[in-house]
C-alpha atoms as one frame of an Amber mdcrd trajectory, in Angstrom:
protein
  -1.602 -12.195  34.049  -4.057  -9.614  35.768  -0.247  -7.901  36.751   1.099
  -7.883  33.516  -1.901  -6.515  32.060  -2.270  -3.560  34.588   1.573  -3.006
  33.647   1.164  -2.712  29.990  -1.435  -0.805  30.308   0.500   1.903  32.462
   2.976   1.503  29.740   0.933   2.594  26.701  -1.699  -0.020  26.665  -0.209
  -2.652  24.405  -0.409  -5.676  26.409   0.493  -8.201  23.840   3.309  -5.751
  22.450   4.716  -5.595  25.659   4.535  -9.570  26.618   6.169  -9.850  23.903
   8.873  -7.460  24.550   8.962  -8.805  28.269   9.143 -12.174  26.845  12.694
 -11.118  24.443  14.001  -9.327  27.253  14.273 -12.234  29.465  15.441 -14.860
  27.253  19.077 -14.262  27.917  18.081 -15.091  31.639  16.614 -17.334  31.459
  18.673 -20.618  31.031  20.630 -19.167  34.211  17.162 -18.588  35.928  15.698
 -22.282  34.474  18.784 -24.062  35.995  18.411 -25.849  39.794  22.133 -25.100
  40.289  22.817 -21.604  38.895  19.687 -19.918  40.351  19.375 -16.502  42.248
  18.804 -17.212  45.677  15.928 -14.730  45.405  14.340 -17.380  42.920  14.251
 -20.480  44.169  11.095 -20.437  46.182   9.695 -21.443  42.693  11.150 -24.642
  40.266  10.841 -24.396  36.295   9.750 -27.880  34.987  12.652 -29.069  33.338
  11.910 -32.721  31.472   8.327 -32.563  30.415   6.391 -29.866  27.686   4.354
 -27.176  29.376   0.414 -27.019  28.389  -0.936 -25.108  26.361  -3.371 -22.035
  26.805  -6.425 -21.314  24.876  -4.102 -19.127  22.480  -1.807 -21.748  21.898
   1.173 -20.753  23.419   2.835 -22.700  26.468   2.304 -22.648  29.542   4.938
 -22.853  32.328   4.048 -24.607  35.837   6.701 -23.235  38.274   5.355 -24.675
  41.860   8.149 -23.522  44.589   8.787 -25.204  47.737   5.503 -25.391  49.154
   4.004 -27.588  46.281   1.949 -24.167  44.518   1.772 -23.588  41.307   2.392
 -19.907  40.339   1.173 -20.533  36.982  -2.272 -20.954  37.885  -2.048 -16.872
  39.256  -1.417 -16.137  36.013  -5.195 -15.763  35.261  -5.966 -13.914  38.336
  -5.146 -13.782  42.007  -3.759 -16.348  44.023  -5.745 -18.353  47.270  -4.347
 -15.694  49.423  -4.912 -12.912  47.465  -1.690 -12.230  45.982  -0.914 -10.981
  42.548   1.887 -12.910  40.443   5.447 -11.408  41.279   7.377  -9.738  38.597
  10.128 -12.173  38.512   7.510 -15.310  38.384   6.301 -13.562  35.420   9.305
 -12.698  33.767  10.729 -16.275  34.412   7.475 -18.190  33.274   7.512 -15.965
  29.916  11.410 -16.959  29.335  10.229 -20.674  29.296   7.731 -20.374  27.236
   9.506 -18.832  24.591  12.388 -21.293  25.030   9.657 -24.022  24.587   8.725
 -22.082  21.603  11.981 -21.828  20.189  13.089 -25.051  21.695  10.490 -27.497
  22.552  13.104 -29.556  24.663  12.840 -27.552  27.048  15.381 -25.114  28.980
  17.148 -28.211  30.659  18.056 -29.613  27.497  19.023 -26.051  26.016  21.295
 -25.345  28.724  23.263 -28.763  28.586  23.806 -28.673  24.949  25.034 -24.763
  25.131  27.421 -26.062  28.037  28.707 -28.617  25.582  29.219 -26.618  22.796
  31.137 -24.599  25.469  33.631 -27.250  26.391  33.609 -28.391  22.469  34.323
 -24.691  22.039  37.580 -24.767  24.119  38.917 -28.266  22.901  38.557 -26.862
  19.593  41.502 -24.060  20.472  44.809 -26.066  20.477  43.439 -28.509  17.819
  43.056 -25.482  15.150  45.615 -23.287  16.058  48.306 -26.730  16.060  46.379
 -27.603  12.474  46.606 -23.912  10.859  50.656 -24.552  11.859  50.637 -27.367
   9.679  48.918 -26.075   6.814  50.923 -22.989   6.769  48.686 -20.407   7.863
  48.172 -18.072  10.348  46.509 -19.156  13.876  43.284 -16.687  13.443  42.443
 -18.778   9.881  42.525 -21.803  11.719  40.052 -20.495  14.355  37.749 -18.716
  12.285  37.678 -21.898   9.657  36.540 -24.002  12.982  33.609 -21.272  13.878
  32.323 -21.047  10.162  33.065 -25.289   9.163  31.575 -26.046  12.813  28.109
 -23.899  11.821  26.927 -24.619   9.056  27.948 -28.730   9.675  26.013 -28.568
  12.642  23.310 -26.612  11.439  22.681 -28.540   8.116  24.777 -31.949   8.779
  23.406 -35.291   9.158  23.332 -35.781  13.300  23.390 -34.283  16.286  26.619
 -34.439  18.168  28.928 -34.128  15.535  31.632 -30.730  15.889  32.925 -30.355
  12.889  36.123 -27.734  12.521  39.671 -27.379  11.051  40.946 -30.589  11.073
  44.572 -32.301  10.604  43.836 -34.338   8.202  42.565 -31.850   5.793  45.335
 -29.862   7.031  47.866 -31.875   5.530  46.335 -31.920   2.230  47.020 -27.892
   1.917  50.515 -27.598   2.961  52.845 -28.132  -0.683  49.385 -25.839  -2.106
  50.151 -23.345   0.615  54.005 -23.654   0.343  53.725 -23.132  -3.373  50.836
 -20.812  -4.048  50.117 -18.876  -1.159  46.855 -19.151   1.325  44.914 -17.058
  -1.477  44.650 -20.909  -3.728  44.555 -22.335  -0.337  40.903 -20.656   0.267
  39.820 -21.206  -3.462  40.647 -24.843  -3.248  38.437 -24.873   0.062  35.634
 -24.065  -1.704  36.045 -26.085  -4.690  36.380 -28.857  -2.171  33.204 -27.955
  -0.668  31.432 -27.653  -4.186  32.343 -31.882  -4.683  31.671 -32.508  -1.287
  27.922 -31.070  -1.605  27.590 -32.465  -4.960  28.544 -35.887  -3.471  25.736
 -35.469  -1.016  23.278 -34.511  -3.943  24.227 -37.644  -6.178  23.815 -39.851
  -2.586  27.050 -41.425  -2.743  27.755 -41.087   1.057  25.840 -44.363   1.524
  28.867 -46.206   0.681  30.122 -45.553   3.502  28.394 -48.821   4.927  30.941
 -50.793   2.870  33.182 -49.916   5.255  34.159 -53.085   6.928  33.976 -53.401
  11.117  38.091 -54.241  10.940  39.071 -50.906   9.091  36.322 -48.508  11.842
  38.515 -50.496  14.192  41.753 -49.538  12.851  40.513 -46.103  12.195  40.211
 -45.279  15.717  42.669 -46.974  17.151  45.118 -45.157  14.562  43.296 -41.521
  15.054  43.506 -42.428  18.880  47.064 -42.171  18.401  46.969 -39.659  16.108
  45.695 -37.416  18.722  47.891 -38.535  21.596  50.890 -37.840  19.755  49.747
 -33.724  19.020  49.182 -33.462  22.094  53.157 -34.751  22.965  54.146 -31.991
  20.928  53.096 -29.031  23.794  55.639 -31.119  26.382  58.304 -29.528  24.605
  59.781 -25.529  24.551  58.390 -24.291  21.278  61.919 -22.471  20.875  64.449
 -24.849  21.542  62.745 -28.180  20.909  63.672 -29.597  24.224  61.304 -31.116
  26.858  59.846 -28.941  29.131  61.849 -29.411  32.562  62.105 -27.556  35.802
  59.002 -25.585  37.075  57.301 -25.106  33.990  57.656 -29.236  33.143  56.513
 -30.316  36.652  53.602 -27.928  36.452  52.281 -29.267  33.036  52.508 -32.348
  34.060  50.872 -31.697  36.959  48.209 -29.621  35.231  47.718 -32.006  32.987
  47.248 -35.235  35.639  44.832 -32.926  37.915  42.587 -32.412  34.097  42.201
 -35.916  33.639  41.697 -36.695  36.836  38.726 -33.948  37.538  37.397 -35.051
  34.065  36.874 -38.592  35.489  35.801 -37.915  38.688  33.403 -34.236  38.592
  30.854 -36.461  36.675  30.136 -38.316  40.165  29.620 -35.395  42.336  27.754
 -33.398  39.940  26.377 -33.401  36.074  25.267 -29.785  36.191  28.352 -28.793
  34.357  30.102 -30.719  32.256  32.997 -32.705  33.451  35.609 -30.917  30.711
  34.413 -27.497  31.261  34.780 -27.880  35.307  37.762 -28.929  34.579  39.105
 -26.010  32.010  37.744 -23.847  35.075  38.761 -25.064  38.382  42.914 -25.123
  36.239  42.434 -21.763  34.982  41.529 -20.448  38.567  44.122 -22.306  40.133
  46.984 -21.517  38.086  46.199 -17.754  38.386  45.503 -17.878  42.019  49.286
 -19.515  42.231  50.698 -17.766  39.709  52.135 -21.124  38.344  54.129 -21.070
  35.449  52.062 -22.999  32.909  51.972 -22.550  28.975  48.713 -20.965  28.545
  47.103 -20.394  24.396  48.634 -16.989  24.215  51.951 -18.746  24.504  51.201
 -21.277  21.783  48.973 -19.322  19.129  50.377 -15.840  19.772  49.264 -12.364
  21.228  48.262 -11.435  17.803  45.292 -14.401  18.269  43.747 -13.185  21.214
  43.829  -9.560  20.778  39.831  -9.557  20.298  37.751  -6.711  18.655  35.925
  -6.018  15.805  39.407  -5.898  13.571  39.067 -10.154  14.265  36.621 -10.378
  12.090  37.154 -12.358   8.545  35.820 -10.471   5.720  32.908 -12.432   2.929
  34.951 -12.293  -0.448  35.928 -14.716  -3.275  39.394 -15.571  -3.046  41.551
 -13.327  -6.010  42.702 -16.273  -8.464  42.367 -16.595 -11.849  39.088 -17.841
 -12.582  38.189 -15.660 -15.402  41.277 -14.809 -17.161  43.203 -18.343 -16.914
  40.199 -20.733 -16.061  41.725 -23.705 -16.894  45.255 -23.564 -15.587  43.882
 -22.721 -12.784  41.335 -25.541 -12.173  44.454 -28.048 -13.117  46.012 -26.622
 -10.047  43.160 -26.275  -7.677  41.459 -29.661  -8.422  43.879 -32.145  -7.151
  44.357 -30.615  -4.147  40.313 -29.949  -3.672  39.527 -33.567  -5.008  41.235
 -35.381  -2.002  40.435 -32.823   0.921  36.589 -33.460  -0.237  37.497 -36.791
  -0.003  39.738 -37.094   3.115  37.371 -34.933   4.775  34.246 -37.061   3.736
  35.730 -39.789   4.883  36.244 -38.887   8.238  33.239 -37.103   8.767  31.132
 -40.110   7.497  33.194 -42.619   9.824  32.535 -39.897  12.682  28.837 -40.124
  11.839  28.732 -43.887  12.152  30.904 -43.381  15.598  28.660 -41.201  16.727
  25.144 -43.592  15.593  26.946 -46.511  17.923  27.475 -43.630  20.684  24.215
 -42.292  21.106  21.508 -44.167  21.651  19.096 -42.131  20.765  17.205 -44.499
  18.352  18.420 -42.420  15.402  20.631 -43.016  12.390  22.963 -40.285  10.726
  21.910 -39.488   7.360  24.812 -39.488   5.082  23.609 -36.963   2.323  23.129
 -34.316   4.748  26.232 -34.448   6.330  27.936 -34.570   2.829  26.236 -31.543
   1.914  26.448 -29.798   5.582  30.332 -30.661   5.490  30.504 -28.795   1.868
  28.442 -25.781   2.617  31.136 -25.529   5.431  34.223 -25.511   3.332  32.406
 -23.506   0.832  31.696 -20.083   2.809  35.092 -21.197   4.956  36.839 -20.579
   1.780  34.789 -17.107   1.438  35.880 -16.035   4.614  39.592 -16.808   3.802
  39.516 -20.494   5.909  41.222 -23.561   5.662  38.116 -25.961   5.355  38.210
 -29.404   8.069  35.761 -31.610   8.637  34.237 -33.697  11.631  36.797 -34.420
  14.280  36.250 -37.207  16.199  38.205 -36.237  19.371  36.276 -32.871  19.920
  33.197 -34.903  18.536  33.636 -37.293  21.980  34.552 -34.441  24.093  30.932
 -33.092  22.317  28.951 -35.891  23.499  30.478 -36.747  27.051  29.643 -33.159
  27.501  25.688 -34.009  27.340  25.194 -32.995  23.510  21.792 -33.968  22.383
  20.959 -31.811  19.293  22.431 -29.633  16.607  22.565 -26.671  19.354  25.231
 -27.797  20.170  27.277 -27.501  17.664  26.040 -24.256  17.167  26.750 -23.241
  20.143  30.839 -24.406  19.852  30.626 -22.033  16.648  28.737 -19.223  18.342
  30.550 -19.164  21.524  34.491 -19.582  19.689  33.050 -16.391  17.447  32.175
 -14.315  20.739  35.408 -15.527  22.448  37.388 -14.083  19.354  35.972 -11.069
  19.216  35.122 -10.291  22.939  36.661 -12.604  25.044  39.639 -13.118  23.426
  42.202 -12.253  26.378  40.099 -13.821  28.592  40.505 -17.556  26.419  44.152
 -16.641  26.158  44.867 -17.450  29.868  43.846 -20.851  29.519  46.074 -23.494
  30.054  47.263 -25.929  27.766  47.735 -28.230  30.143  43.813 -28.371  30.701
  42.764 -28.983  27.460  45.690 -31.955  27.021  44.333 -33.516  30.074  40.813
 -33.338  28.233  42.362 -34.894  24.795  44.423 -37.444  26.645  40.688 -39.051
  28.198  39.424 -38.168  24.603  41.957 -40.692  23.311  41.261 -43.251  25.833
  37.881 -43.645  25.237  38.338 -43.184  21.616  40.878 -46.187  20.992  39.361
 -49.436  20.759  41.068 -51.464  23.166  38.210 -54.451  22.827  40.656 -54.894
  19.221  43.509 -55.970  21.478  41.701 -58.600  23.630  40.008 -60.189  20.106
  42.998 -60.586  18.050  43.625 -64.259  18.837  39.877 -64.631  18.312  39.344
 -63.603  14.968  40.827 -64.279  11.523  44.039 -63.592  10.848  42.950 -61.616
   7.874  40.686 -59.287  10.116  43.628 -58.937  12.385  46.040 -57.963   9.447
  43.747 -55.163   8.316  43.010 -53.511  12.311  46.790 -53.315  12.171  47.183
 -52.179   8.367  44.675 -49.116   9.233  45.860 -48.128  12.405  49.572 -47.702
  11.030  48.339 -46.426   7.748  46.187 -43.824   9.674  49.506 -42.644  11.552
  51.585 -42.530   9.141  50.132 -41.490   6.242  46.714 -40.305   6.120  42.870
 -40.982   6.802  41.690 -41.638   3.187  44.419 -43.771   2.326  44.331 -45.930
   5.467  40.776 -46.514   4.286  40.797 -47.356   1.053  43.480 -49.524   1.632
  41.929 -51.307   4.601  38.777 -51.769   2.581  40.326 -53.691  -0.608  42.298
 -55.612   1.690  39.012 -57.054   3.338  37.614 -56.864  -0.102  40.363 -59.121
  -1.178  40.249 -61.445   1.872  36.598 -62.131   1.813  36.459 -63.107  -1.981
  39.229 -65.088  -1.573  37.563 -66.515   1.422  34.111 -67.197  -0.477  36.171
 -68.363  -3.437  37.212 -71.935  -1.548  33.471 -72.382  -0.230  32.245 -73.933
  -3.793  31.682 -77.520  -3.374  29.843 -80.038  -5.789  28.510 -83.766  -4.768
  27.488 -85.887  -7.925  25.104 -89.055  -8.184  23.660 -90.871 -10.921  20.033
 -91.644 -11.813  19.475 -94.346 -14.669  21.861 -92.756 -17.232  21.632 -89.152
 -15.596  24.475 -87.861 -13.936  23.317 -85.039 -10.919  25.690 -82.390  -9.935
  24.734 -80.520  -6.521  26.648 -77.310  -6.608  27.663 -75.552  -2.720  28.693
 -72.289  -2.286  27.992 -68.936  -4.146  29.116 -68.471  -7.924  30.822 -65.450
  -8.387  33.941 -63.867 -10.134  36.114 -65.428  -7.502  35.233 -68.917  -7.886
  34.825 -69.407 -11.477  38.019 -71.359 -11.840  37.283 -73.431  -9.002  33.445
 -74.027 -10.502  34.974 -74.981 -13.692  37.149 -77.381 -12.229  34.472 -79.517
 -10.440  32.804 -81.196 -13.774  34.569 -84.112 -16.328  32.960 -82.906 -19.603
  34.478 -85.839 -21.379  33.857 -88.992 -19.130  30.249 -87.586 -18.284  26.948
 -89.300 -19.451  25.049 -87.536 -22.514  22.126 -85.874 -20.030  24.340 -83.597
 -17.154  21.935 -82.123 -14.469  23.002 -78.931 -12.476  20.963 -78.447  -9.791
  21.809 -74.701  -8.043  19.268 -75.429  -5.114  22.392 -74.978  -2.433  23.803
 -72.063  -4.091  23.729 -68.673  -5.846  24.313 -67.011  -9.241  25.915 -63.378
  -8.084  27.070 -61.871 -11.153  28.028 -61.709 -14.634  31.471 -63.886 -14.408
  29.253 -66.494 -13.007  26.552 -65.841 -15.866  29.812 -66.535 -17.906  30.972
 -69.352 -16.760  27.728 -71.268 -16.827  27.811 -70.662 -20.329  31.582 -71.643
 -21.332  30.023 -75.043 -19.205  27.851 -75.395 -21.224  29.389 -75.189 -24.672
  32.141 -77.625 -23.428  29.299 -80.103 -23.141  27.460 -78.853 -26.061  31.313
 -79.317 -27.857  30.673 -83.255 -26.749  27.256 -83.270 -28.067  26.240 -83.418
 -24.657  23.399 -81.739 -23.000  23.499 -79.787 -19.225  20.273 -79.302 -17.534
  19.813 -76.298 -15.335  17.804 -76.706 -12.081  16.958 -74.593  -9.100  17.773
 -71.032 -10.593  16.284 -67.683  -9.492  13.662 -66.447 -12.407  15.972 -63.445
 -13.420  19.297 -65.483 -13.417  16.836 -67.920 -15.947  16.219 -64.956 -17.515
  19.412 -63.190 -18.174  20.665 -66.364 -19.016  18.335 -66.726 -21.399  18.781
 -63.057 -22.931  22.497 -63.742 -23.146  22.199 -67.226 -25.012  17.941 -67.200
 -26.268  16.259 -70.322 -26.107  17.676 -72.625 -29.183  20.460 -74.058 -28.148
  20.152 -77.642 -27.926  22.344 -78.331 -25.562  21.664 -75.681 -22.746  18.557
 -76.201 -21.336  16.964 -74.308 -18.426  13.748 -76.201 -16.240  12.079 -73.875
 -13.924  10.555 -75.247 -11.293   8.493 -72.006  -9.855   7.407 -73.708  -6.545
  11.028 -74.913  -5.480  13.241 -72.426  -7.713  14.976 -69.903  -5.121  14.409
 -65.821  -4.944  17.384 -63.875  -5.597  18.803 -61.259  -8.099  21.758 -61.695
 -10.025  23.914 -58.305  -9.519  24.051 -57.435 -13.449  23.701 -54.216 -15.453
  20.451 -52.443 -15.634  20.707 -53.014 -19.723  20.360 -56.725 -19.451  17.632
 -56.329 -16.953  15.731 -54.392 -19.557  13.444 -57.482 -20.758  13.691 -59.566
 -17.141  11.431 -59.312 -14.712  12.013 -59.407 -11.194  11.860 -62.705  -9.552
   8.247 -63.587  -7.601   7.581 -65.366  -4.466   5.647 -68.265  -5.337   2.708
 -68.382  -3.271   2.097 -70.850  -0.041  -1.057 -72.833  -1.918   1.353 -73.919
  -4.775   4.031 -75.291  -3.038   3.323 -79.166  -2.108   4.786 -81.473   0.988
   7.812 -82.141  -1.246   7.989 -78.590  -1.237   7.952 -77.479   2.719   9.873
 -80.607   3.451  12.941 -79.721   1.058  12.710 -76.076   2.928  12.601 -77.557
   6.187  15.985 -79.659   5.240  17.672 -76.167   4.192  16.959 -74.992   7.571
  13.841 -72.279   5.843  12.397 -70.666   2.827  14.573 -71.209  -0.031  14.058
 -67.074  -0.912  16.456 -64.947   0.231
């Protein structure tokens, strides 16, 4: 401190002016100066503490202990000399006032900064191929596909709904474009983008993202198994001459596919001789080296995207402008256009992003759940200024989302990062990115789409219904095929189907008589699927005048069941019969009630508050107007009869 001070006073006697300067001047250092392996040799007499928060001086700002090899903390110079007299060296200084205001910025600390910028880094180069191949399909050039990856992979990170997820130009979004492209031109292409991104963020505003969690465990299982194979087959496509069509043979076959073998096999092994770097980006490295050091003849992403790509410079960059369509002279015509195609991109991309998020939650465990609204709404401001900038919109990809999180990624820098650094490369590095092998990056995918297919699906299929089994398979070839959205919707009314069919068979009725009352107890839930089947368990005719329904062993779910009580009823009221209703939740008393009032001679309803069950009946808000909600009964009420009829059920009758 007592050095610093002297300093800025030589310098114009500022001393917090010039901390602070000090301070902005080394941040760019400092990760590289914070980081055990990448240190100066002149620095490593000292350590940065990498896990835990500094403390805190009297003005609030941290504190950085750096003790070197001798176990001394040059931190505690800072307010004067050291035990042997000496003043705090320059580079301590500068280093210590890097971490703090990384700590400041970044309060996990320069460790955790540095692995999630090295993620973003290998995110950054799996995200290449993937947008160029994607911008292909949709018909544009391979610059709009990178550019829509930097801006869609931003603002997702920055304002989505977890930390891990990279979010860029996507194939399946992709695929929506191309007949728009084809027949309009990549000027509707952007205005649909941001139309898309508009219903995306409104989505997220409404909170309609939570139903994602109606996704069944059988479709997520088809899903990646089918995008597993989704992403396998791309990457087929660069074993084969982009001008003829044929497979690569000769030199330039045998080197990708020995390129590719030596990627997946430094991706697998790197991580057990070191976790400095990340596994992917060693590997992207050590390849790159290699093949220019041997001057092998590998297909590098000049060769695929073009020179044009990776010229670099200023002229790279996309301009901020609203696409030129019609929106004030011909309004409507041209929302008839745009909307379809925006419409199912929101949706496509939603759904992929969403099922991403829920990948990602099981993932991590980081003891934190993705919220759905904010990736909605992160995902649409994405589209929404990647349209501005003349993109192509995507989504969250779930193979650069795994290479994301194998990397290390902890946070939203991250993802950040992957935008930031694909920006610079564009711009500055461009030439330098172009002389990457393909081959590395398909070695990366090709792990990506091991560890992304579910092969625990395989090993279960003789252990779980066949109607579980028929839906894994439905979605995975639905997802290849086809497309995303479809595969899931499909998948999900299938298990829809199957499980109300399923719960349709499961109501059961016993009957006994007591004096000249007959007893009916009902099994099973009551629902729109098992009407038919309910109505089929009673004999109206041949039954004594007093009919008691007892519903203590199942539940009222919804209105068809609300229904079909009452047609029950007025067959026996028909007979001049009578049905009494036992064991019903309050509110399914209640609706029931509303629907029919309280005259009816022959329907008669007998609470019993300290045995009736708790549930609600899943009805319109209208009829719930007038019912209240049902009420626990409390402990002193209930009697022995009570506990013991609970104990039978196997607990508390509520639910």
């Amino acid at each position: 401190m007592a050095a610093r001070a002297r300093t800025a006073t030589a310098m114009g006697g500022r001393p917090s002016r010039w901390r602070q300067r000090m301070a902005l001047a080394a941040a760019a250092a400092s990760l590289v100066l914070c980081h055990p392996g990448l240190r100066p040799r002149w620095s490593r007499g000292f350590a940065v503490p990498l896990i835990a928060p500094p403390p805190h001086n009297s003005m609030g700002s941290p504190m950085v202990s750096c003790k070197g090899a001798t176990g001394r903390d040059p931190s505690s110079r800072r307010a004067g000399p050291s035990a042997e007299g000496r003043p705090p060296s320059q580079v301590e200084d500068l280093v210590a006032s890097a971490s703090s205001l990384i700590y400041a910025v970044y309060p996990k600390g320069p460790q955790a900064a540095w692995r999630n910028v090295l993620a973003g880094f290998a995110t950054s180069l799996a995200m290449i191929p993937e947008s160029v191949a994607f911008a292909f399909v949709a018909g544009v050039t391979p610059i709009v596909g990178l550019w829509s990856a930097a801006v869609v992979g931003f603002f997702a990170a920055a304002f989505g709904g977890r930390a891990g997820i990279a979010s860029g130009a996507a194939g399946s979004t992709a695929v929506v474009m191309t007949a728009l492209v084809a027949s309009f031109g990549p000027t509707y292409l952007s205005a649909a983008v941001i139309l898309a991104g508009i219903i995306q963020m409104a989505v997220g505003l409404l909170g309609w993202g939570k139903f994602i969690k109606l996704v069944p465990h059988p479709v997520m299982l088809g899903f990646v198994n089918g995008l597993a194979i989704v992403i396998f087959r791309a990457q087929l496509s660069h074993f084969y001459d982009p001008l003829t069509g044929s497979l690569l043979g000769g030199a330039r076959g045998a080197t990708m596919a020995g390129l590719t073998a030596l990627s997946m096999v430094l991706v697998k092994l790197l991580p057990r001789l070191t976790t400095a770097v990340p596994s992917s980006l060693a590997s992207v490295g050590i390849i790159t080296v290699l093949t220019r050091a041997l001057h092998l003849p590998a297909t590098t992403l000049v060769d695929v995207a073009g020179a044009e790509t990776f010229r670099g410079g200023f002229g790279m960059l996309p301009s901020l402008a609203m696409p030129s369509v019609p929106w004030l002279s011909a309004p409507l015509p041209t929302l008839v256009t745009l909307l379809p195609y925006a419409a199912t991109m929101a949706a496509v991309g939603l759904v992929e992003s969403l099922l991403t998020l829920q990948l990602v939650d099981g993932m991590v465990e980081d003891g934190k759940r993705g919220d759905t609204a904010k990736e909605c709404i992160g995902q649409g401001l994405g589209n929404v200024f990647s349209g501005l900038t003349g993109g192509m919109g995507g989504c969250a990809m779930i193979g650069q989302t795994q290479v994301n999180v194998q990397a290390g990624a902890t946070s939203r820098l991250s993802g950040i990062a992957m935008s930031l650094i694909l920006s610079v490369g564009i711009v500055g590095a461009a030439p330098l990115l172009g002389q990457v092998p393909i081959a590395a990056l398909v070695g990366i995918m090709f792990i990506v789409c091991e560890s992304t297919f579910a092969w625990s699906s395989l090993r279960i299929m003789g252990k779980i219904p066949k109607s579980d089994a028929v839906v894994i398979i439905l979605v995975s070839l639905v997802t290849v095929v086809k497309d995303l959205a479809m595969a899931v919707v499909a998948g999900t009314i299938l298990s829809a189907l199957s499980f109300a069919w399923q719960q349709s068979r499961n109501i059961t009725a016993t009957s006994s008589f007591q004096g000249t009352w007959k007893t009916y107890k009902l099994r099973g839930p009551l629902f729109f699927g098992s009407t038919q089947a309910f109505g089929d368990l009673f004999d109206a005719k041949s039954d004594p005048e007093d009919v008691v329904l007892d519903f203590a062993g199942s539940r009222v779910l919804d209105h068809s069941a609300l229904e079909a009580i009452n047609g029950l009823a007025e067959r026996y009221g028909a007979l001049g019969k009578r049905l009494h209703l036992r064991h019903l939740s309050s509110d399914c008393a209640g609706l029931l009630e509303r629907l029919n009032g309280t005259s009816l001679p022959y329907f008669l309803i007998e609470p019993e508050p300290a045995s009736d069950p708790i549930y609600e009946v899943a009805e319109g808000s209208a009829l719930y107007a007038d019912v209240p909600p049902p009420a626990a009964v409390p402990a002193a009420t209930k009697g022995a009869d009570d506990e013991e009829e609970e104990k039978e059920q196997g607990g508390p009758t509520a639910t």
